[in-house]
C-alpha positions in Angstrom: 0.0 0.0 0.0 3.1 2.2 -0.2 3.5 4.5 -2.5 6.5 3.3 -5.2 7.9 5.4 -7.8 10.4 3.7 -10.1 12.8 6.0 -12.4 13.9 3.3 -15.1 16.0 3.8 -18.2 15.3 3.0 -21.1 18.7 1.6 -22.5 19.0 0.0 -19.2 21.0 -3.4 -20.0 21.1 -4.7 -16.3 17.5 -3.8 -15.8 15.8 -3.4 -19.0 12.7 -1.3 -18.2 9.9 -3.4 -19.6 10.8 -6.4 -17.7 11.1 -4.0 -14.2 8.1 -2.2 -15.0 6.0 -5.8 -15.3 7.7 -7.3 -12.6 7.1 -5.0 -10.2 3.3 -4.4 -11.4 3.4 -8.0 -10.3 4.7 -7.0 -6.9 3.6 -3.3 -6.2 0.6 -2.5 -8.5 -0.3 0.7 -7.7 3.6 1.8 -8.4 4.4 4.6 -11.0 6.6 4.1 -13.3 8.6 6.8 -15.4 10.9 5.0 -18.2 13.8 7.9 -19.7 14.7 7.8 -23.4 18.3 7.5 -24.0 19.6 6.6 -20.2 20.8 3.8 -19.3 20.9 2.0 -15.8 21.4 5.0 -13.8 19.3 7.6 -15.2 19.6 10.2 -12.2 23.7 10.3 -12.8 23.0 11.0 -17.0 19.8 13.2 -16.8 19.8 14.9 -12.7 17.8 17.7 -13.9 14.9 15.7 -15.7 15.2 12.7 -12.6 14.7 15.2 -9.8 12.1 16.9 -11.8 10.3 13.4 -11.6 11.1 12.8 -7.7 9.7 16.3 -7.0 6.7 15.4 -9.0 6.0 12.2 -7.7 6.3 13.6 -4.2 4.3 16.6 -5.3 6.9 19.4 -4.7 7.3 19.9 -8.3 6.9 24.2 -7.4 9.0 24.5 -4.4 
């Protein structure tokens, strides 16, 4: 019943998005998902200004 927010990229070859985003549908269904073109497995090192925009979203402090 936690809230889950997954940042996943999409070049990911450790943890290719689809299979994370299904697999934790599986686990955590009412998880959100965001899945960034371009990034790889660590998406908030290659794109920090477009990851923390998501964060701040997701925790709804997208205007502070």
């Amino acid at each position: 019943q936690c809230p889950s927010f997954w940042l996943l990229g999409e070049k990911d070859a450790l943890v290719p998005g689809s299979v994370a985003q299904e697999l934790a549908l599986l686990a955590i269904p009412q998880a959100e998902f965001e899945c960034l073109k371009g990034c790889a497995h660590a998406p908030f090192i290659s794109h920090p200004a477009r990851s923390l925009a998501l964060v701040k979203q997701f925790f709804g402090t997208a205007d502070e």
